[in-house]
C-alpha positions as CSV (number, residue, x, y, z in Angstrom):
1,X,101.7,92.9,91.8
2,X,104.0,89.9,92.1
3,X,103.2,87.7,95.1
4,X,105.9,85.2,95.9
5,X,106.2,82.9,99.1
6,X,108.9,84.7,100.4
7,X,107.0,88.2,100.6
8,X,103.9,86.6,101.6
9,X,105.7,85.0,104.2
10,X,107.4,88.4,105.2
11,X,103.9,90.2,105.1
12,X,102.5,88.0,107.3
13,X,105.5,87.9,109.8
14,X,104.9,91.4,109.6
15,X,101.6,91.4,110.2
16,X,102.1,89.6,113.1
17,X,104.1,92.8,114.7
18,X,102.4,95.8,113.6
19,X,98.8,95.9,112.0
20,X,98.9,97.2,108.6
21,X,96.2,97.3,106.2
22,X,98.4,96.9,103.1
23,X,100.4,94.0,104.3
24,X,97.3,92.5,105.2
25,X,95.7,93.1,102.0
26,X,98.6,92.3,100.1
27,X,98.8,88.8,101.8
28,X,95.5,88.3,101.4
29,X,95.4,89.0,97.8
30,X,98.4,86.8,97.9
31,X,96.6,83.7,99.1
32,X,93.6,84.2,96.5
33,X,95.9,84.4,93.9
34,X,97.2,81.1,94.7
35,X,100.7,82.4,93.7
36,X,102.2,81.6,97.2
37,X,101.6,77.7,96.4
């Protein structure tokens, strides 16, 4: 899976409106991946 800023961004805007576990995950895995830097 390829996490950029701009999806990580968009997951976690999403997030923000309606709980989902994937976003959240998918953000999260995002972060630990240091691929958003």
């Amino acid at each position: 899976a390829h996490c950029t800023v701009p999806r990580c961004y968009s997951a976690a805007f999403a997030t923000v409106h309606t709980f989902l576990p994937p976003v959240i995950l998918f953000c999260l895995c995002c972060f630990l991946l240091s691929s958003c830097l």
